[in-house]
ROTORNU-270790 format. One record per residue (C-alpha): z, x, y. Coordinates in steps of 0.02 Angstrom, whole numbers, padded with zeros to 5 digits, always signed. Each point is the difference from the previous one (the first is absolute). Layout:
<rs>
ZXY;...
</rs>
This chain:
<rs>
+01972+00933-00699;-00165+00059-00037;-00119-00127-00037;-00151+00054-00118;-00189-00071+00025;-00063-00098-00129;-00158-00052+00078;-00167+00104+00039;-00094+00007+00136;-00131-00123-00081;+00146-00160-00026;+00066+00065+00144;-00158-00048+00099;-00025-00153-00080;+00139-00067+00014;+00018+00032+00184;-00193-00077+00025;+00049-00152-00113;+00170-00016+00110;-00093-00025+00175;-00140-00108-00071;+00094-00111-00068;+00131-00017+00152;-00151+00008+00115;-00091-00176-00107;+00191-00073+00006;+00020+00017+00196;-00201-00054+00028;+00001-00150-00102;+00167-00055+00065;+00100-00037-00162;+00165-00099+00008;+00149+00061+00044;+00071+00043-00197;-00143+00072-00067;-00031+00119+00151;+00187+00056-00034;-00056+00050-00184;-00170+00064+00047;+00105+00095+00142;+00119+00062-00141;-00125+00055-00115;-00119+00067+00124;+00128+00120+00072;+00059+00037-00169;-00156+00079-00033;-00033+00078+00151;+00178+00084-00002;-00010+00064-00189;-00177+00059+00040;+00040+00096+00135;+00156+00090-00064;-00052+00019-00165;+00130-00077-00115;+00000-00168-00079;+00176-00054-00095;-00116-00129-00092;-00122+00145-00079;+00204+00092-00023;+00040-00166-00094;-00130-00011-00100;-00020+00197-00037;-00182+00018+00093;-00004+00169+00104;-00195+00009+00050;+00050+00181+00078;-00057+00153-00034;+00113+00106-00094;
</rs>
């Protein structure tokens, strides 16, 4: 299965920098338990999607920021 980048290198690097700042803020200002899970979540979400280049939510909504 060949999966095919929707994302250039611009999201790509935002969305990797928004990932760890926001998951860095979450673990310094010691959140509760529930929202560090979601921040967790959503943090890696980001980081993951921006660092292989496909997001199923841009495939959902039709978005493909890639070069063609």
């Amino acid at each position: 299965m060949d999966i095919k980048k929707n994302e250039n290198m611009f999201d790509r690097f935002i969305k990797i920098l928004i990932g760890i700042i926001v998951l860095y803020f979450a673990i310094y200002y010691k959140v509760n338990i529930w929202l560090m899970l979601v921040v967790l979540f959503g943090s890696l979400w980001f980081i993951i999607t921006g660092l292989i280049g496909y997001c199923p939510l841009y495939n959902l909504l039709g978005i493909n920021t890639a070069k063609k």
